[in-house]
LUMBA-49100 format. One record per atom (N, C-alpha, C): residue number from 1; x, y, z; atom name. Coordinates in Angstrom, 1 decimal, always signed. Last residue first. Layout:
REM residues N
R    i      px      py      pz  at
R  NUM       X       Y       Z  CA
...
END
This chain:
REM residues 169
R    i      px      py      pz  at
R  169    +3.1   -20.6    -2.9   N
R  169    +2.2   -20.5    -1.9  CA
R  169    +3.1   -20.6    -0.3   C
R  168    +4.1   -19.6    -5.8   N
R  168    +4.4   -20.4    -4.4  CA
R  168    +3.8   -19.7    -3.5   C
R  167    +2.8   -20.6    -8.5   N
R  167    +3.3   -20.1    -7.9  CA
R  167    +3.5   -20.2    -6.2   C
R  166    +2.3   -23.4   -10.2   N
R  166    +3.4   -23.0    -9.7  CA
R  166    +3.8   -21.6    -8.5   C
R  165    -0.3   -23.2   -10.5   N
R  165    +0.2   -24.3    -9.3  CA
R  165    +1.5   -24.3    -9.0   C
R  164    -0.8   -21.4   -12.9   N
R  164    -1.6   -21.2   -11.6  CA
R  164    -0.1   -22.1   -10.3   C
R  163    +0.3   -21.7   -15.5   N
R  163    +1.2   -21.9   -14.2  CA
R  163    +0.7   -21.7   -12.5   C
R  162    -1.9   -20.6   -16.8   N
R  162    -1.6   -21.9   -16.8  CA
R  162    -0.7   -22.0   -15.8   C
R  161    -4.7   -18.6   -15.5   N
R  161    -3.3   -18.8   -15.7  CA
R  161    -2.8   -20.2   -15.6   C
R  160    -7.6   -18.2   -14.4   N
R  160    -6.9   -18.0   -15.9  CA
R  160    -5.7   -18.1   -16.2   C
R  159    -7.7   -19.2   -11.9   N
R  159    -7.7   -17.6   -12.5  CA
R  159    -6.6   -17.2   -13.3   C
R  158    -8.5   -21.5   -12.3   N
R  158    -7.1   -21.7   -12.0  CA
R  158    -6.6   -19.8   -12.4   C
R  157   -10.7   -21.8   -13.0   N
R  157   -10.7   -22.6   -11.6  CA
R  157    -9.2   -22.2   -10.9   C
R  156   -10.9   -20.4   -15.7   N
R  156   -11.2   -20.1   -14.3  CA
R  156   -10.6   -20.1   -12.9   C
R  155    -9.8   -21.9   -17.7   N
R  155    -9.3   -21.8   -16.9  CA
R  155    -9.3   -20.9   -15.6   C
R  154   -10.6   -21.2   -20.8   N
R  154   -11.2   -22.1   -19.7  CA
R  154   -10.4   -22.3   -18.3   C
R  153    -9.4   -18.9   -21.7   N
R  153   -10.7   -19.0   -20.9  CA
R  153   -11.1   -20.2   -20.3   C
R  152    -6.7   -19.5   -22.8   N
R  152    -6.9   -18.9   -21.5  CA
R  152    -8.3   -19.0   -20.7   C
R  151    -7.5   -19.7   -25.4   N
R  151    -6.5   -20.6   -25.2  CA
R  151    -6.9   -20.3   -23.1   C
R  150    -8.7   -16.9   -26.1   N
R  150    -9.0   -18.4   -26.4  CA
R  150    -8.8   -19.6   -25.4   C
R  149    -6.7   -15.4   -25.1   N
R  149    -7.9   -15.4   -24.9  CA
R  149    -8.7   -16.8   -24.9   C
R  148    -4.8   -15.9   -27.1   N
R  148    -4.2   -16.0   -26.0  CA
R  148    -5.5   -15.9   -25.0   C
R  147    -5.3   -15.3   -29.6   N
R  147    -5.8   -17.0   -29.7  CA
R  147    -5.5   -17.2   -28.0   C
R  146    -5.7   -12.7   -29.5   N
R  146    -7.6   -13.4   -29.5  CA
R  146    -7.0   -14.7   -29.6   C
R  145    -3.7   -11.0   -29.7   N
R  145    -4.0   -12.4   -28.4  CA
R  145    -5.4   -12.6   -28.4   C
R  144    -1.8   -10.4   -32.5   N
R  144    -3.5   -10.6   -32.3  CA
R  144    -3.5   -11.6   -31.3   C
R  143    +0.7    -8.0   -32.0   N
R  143    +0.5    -9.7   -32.3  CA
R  143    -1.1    -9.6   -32.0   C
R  142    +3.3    -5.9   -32.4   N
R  142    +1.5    -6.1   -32.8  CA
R  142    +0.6    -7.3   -33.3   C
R  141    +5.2    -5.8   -29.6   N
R  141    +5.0    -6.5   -31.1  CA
R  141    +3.5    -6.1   -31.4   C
R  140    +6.9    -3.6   -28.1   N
R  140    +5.7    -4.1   -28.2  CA
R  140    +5.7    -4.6   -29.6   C
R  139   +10.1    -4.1   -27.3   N
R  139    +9.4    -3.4   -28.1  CA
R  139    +8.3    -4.5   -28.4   C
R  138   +11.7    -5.7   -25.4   N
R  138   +11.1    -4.9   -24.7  CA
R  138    +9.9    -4.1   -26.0   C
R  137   +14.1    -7.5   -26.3   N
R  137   +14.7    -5.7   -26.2  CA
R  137   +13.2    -5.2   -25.8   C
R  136   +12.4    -9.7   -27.3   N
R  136   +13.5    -9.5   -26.2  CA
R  136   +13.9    -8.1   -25.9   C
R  135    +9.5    -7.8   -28.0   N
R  135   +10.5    -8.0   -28.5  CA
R  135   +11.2    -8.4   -27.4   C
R  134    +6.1    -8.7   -26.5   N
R  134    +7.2    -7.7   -26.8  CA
R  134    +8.5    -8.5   -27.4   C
R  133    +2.7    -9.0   -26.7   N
R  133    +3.7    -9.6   -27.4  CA
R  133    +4.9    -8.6   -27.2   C
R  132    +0.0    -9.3   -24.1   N
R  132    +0.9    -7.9   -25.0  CA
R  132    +1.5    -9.1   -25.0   C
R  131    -3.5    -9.4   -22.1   N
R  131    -2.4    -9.8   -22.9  CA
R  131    -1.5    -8.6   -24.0   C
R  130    -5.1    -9.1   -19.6   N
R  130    -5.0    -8.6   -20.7  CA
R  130    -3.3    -8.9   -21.3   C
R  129    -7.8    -9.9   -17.6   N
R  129    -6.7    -9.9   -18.0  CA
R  129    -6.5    -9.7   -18.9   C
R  128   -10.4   -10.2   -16.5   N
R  128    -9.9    -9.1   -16.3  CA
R  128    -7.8    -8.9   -16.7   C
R  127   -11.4   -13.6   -16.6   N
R  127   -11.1   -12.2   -15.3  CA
R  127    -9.8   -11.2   -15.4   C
R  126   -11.5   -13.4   -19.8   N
R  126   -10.7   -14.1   -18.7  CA
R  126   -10.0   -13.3   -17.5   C
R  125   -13.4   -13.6   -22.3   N
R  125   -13.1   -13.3   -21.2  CA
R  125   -12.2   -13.6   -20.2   C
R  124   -14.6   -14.7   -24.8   N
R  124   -13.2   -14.1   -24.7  CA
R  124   -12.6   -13.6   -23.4   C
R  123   -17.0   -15.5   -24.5   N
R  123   -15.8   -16.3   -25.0  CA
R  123   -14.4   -16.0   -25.2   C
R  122   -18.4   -12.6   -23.9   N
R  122   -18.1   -13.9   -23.4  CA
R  122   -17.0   -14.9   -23.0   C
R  121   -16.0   -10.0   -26.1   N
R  121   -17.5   -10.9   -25.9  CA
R  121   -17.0   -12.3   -24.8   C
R  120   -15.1    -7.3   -24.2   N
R  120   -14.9    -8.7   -24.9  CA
R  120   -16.3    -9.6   -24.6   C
R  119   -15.0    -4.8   -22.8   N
R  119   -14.9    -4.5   -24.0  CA
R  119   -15.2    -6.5   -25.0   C
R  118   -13.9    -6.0   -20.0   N
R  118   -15.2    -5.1   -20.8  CA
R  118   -15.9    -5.1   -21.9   C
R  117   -11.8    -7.0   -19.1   N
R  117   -12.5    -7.7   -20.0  CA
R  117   -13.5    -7.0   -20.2   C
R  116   -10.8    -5.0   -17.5   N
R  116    -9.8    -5.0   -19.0  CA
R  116   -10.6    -6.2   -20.0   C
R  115   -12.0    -4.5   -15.1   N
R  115   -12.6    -3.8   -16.1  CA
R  115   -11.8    -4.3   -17.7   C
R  114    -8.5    -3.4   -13.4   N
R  114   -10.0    -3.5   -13.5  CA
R  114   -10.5    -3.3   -14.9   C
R  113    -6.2    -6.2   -15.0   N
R  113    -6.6    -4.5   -14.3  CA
R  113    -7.9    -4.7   -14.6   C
R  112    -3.5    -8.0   -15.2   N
R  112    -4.7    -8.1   -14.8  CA
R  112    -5.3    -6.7   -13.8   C
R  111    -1.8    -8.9   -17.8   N
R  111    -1.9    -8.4   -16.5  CA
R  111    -3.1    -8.5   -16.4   C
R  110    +0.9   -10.8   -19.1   N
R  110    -0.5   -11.2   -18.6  CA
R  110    -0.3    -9.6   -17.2   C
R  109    +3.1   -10.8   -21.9   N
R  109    +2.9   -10.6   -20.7  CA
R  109    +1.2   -10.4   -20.2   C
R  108    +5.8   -12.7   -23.0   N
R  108    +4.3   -12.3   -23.0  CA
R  108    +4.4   -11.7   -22.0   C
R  107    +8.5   -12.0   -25.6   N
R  107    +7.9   -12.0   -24.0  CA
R  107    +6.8   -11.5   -23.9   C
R  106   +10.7   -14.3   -27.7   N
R  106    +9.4   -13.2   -27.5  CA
R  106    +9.4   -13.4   -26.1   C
R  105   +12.9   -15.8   -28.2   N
R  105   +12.8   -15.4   -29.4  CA
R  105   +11.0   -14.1   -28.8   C
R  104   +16.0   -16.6   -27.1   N
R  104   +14.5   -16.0   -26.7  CA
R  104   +14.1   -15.3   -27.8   C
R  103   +17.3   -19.6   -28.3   N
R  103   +17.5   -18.3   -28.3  CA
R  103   +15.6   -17.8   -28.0   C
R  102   +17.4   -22.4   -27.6   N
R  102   +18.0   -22.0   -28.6  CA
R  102   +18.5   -20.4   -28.1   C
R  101   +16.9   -24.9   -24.7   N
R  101   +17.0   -23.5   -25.3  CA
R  101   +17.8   -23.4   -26.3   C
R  100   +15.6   -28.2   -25.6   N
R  100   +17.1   -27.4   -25.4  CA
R  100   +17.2   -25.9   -25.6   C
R   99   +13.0   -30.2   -23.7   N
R   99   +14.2   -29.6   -25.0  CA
R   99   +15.1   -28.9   -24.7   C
R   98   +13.9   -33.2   -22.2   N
R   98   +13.8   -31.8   -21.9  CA
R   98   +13.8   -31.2   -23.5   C
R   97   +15.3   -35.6   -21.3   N
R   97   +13.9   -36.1   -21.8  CA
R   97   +13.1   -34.3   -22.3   C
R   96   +17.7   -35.5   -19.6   N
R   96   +16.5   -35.5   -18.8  CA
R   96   +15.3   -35.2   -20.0   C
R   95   +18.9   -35.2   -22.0   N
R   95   +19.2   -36.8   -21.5  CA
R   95   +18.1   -36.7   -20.6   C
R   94   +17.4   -33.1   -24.5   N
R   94   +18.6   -33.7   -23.4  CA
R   94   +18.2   -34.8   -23.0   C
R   93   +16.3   -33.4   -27.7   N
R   93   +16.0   -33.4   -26.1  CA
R   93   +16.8   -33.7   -25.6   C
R   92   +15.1   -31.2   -30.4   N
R   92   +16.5   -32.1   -29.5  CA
R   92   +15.9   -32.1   -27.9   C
R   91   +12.6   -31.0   -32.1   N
R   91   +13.0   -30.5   -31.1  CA
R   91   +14.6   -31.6   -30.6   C
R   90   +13.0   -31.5   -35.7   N
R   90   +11.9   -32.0   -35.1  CA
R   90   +13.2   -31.2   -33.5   C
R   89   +13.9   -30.9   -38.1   N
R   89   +13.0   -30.2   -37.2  CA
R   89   +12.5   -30.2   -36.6   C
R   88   +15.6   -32.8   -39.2   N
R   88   +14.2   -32.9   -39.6  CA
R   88   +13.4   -31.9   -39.0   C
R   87   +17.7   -32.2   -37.4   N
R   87   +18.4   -32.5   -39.2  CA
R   87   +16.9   -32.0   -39.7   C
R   86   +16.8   -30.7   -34.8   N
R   86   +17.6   -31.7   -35.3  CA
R   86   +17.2   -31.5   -37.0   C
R   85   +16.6   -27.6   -32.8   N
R   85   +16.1   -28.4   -33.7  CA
R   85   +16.9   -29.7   -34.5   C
R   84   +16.6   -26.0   -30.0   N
R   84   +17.0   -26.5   -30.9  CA
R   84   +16.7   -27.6   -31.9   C
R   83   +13.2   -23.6   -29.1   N
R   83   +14.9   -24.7   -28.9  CA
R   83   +15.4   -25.5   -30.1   C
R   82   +13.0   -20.2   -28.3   N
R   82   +12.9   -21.5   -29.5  CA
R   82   +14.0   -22.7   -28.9   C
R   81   +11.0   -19.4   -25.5   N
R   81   +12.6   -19.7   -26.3  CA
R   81   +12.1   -20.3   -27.4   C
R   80    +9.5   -16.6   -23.7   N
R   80    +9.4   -18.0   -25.1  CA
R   80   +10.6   -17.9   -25.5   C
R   79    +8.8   -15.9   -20.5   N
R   79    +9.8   -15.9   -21.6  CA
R   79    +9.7   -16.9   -22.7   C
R   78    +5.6   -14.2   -19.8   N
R   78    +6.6   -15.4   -20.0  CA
R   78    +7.8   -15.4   -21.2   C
R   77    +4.7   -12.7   -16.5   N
R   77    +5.6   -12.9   -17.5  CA
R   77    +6.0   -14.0   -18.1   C
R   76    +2.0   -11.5   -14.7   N
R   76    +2.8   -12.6   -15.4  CA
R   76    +3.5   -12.5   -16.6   C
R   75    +0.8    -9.3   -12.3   N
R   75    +1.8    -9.4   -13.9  CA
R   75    +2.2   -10.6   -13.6   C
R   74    -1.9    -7.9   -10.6   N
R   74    -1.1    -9.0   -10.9  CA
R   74    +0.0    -8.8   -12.2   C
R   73    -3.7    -5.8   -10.7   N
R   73    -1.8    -5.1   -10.8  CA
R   73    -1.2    -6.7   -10.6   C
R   72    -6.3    -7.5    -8.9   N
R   72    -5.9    -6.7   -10.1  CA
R   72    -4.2    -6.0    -9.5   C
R   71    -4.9   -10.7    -7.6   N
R   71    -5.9    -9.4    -7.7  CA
R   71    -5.3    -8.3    -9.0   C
R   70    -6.0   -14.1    -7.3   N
R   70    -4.2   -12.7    -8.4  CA
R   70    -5.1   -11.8    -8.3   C
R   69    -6.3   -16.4    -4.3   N
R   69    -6.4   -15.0    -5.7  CA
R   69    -5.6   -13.9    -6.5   C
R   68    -5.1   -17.9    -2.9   N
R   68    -5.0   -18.0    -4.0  CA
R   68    -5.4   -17.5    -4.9   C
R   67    -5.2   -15.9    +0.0   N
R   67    -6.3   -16.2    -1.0  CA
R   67    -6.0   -17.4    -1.8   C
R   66    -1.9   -15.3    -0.1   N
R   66    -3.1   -14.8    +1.0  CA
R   66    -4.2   -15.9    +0.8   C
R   65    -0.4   -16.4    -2.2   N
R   65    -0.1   -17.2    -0.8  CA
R   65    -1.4   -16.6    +0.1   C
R   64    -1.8   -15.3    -4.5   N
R   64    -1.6   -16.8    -4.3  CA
R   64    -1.0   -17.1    -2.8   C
R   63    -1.0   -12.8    -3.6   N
R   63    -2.2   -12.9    -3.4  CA
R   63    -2.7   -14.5    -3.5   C
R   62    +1.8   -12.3    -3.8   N
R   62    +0.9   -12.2    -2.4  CA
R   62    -0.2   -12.6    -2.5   C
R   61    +2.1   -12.6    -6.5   N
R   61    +2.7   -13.8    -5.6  CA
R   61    +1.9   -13.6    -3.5   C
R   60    +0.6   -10.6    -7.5   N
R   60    +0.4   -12.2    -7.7  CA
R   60    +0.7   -13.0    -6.6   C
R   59    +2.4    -8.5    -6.3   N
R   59    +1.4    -8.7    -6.1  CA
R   59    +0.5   -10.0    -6.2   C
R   58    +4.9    -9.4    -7.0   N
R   58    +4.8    -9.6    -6.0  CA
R   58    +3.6    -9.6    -5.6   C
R   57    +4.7   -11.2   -10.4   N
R   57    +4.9   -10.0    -9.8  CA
R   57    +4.9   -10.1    -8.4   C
R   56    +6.2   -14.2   -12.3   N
R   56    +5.1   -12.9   -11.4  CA
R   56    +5.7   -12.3   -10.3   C
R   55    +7.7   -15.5   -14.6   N
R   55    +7.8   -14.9   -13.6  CA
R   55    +6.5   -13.8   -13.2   C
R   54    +8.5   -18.6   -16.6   N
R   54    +7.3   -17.9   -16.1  CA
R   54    +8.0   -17.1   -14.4   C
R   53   +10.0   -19.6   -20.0   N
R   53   +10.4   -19.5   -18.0  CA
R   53    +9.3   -18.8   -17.7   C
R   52    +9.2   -22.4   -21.8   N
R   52    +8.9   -20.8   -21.5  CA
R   52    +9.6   -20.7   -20.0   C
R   51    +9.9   -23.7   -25.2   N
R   51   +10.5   -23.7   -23.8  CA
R   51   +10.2   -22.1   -22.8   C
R   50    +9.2   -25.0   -28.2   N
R   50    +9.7   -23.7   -27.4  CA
R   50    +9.7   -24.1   -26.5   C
R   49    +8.0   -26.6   -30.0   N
R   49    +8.9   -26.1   -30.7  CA
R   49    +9.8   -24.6   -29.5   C
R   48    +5.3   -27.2   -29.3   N
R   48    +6.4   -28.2   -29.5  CA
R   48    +7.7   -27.9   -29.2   C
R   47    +3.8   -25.0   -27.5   N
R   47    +4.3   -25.1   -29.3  CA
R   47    +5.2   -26.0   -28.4   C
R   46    +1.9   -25.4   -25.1   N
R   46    +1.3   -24.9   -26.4  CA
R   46    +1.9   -24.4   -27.8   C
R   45    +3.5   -26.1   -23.5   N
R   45    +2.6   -27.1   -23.9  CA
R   45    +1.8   -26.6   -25.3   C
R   44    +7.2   -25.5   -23.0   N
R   44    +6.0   -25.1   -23.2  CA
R   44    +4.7   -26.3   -24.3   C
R   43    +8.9   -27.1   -20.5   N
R   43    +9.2   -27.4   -21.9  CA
R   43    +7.4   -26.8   -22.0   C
R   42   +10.2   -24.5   -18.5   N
R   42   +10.0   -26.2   -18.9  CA
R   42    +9.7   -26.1   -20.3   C
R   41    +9.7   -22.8   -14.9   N
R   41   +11.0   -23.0   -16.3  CA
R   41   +10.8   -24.6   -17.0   C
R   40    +8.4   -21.1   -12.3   N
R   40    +8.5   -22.2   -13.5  CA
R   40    +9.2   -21.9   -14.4   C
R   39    +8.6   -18.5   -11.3   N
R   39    +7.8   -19.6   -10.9  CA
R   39    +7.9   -21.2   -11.5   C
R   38   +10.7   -15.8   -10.8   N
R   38   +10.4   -17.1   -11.2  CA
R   38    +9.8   -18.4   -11.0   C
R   37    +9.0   -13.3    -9.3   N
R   37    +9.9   -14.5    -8.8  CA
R   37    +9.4   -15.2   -10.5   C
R   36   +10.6   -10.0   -10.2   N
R   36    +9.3   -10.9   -10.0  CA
R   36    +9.9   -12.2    -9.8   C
R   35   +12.8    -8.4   -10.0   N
R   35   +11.8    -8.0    -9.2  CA
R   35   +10.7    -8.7    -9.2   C
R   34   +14.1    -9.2   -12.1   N
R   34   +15.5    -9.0   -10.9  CA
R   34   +14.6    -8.7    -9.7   C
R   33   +13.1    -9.7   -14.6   N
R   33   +14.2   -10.4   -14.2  CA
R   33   +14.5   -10.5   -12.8   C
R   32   +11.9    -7.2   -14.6   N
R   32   +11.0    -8.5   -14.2  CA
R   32   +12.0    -9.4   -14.0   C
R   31   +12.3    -4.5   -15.3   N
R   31   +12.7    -4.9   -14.6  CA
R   31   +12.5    -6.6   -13.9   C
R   30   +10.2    -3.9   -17.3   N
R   30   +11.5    -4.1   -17.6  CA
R   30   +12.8    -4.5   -16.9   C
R   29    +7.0    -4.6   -18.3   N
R   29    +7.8    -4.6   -17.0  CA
R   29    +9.6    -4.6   -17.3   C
R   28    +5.4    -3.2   -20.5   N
R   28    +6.6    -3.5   -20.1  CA
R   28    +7.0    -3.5   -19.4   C
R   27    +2.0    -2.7   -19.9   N
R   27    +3.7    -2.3   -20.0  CA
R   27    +4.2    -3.5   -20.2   C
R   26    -1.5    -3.0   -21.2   N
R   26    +0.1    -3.6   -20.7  CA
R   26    +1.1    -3.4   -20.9   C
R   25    -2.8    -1.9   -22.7   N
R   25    -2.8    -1.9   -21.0  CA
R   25    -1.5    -2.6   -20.4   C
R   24    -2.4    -2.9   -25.2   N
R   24    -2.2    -1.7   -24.7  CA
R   24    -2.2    -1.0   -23.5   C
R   23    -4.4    -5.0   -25.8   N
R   23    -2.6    -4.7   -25.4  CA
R   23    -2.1    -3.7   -24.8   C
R   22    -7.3    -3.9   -25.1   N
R   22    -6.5    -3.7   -25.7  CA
R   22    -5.0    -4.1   -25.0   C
R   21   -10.0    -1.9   -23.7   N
R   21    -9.7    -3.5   -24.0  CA
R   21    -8.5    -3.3   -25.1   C
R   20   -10.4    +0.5   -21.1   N
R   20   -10.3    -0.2   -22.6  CA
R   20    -9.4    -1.4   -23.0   C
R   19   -10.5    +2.4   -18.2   N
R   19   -10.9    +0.6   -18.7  CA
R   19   -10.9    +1.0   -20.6   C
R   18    -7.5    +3.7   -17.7   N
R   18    -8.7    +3.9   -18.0  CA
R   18    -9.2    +2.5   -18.4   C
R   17    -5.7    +2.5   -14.5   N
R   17    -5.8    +2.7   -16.1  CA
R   17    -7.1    +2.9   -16.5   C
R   16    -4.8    +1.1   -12.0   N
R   16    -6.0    +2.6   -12.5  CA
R   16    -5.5    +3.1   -13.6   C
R   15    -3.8    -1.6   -12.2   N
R   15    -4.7    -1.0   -11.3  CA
R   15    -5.9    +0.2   -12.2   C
R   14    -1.0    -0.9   -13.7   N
R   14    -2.5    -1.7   -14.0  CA
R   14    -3.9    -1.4   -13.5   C
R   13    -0.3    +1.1   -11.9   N
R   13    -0.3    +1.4   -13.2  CA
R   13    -1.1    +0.5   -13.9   C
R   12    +0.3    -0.8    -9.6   N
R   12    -0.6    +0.3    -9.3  CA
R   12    -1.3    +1.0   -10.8   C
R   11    +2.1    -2.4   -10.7   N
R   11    +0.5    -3.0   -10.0  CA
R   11    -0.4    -1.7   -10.4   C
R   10    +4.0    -0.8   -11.3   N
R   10    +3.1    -1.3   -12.3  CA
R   10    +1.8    -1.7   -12.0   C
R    9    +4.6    -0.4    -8.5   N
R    9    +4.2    +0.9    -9.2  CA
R    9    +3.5    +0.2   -10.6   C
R    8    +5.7    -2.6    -7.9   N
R    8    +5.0    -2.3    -7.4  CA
R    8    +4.3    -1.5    -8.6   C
R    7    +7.8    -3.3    -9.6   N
R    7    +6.7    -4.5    -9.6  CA
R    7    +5.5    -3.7    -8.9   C
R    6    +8.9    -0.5   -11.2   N
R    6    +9.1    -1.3   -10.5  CA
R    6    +7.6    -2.2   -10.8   C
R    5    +9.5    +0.9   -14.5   N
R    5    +8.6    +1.1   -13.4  CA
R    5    +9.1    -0.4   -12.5   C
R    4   +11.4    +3.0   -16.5   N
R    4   +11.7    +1.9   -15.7  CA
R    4   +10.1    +1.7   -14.7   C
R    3   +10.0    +3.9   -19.9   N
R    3   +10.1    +4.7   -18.1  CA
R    3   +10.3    +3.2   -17.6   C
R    2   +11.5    +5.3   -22.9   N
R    2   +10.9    +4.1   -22.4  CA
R    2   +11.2    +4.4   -20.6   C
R    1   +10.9    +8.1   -24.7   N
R    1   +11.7    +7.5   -23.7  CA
R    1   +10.9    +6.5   -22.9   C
END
């Protein structure tokens, strides 16, 4: 039986998990539509071929307005769309220059609990965050985020999150 948890109670559920490196530290927030703010909605930089909406937790969102810091029980969510494609495959763009949602085809999710970069060499680090792939219906995919690591580590300055500047301060 899959357990509803709120924005809170996940913080907390991030928070004090046993430290091991793995997806696996990460729920499914299932409520994240209706309990984390939407920070951003656009045309994603890292596939041509998708469109992400980005929502965090309250915790995040307090701690970007206190600090600018995401403390640990942060959650970031992102929704991946496919968008529509023309004759050649190449993306359709609206008149605002945009692409076009097709259909949600995955949901990431970023948390951040003590200790979750332990387990990772150097180059793989990214203060304490930890990455999961789920199905739109919420079922954990078994996706390899060593490129979501990758892709994420340089971004310190901006504690590790590409939408850092959207959240609202």
């Amino acid at each position: 039986m899959m357990r509803v948890l709120s924005g809170v109670a996940l913080g907390v559920l991030f928070w004090s998990m046993a430290v091991q490196a793995g997806p696996e530290n990460v729920a499914w927030p299932a409520n994240y539509k209706t309990e984390f703010t939407n920070t951003f909605n656009g045309d994603r930089t890292a596939n041509e071929k998708q469109v992400i909406r980005i929502f965090a937790n309250e915790t995040a969102v307090a701690g970007a307005r206190a600090d600018g810091k995401l403390p640990y029980g942060s959650v970031v969510v992102g929704e991946l769309y496919s968008v529509k494609l023309d004759a050649d495959g190449k993306p359709i763009r609206s008149v605002l220059g945009r692409r076009i949602i097709d259909e949600l085809a995955a949901v990431v999710v970023m948390a951040r609990g003590q200790q979750f970069d332990a387990e990772y060499t150097d180059e793989l680090k990214v203060g304490d965050w930890e990455f999961a792939v789920f199905s739109p219906s919420g079922e954990r995919l078994e996706k390899d985020v060593t490129a979501c690591r990758q892709c994420h580590h340089p971004l310190a300055d901006k504690e590790f999150v590409f939408s850092y500047e959207h959240l609202p301060r």
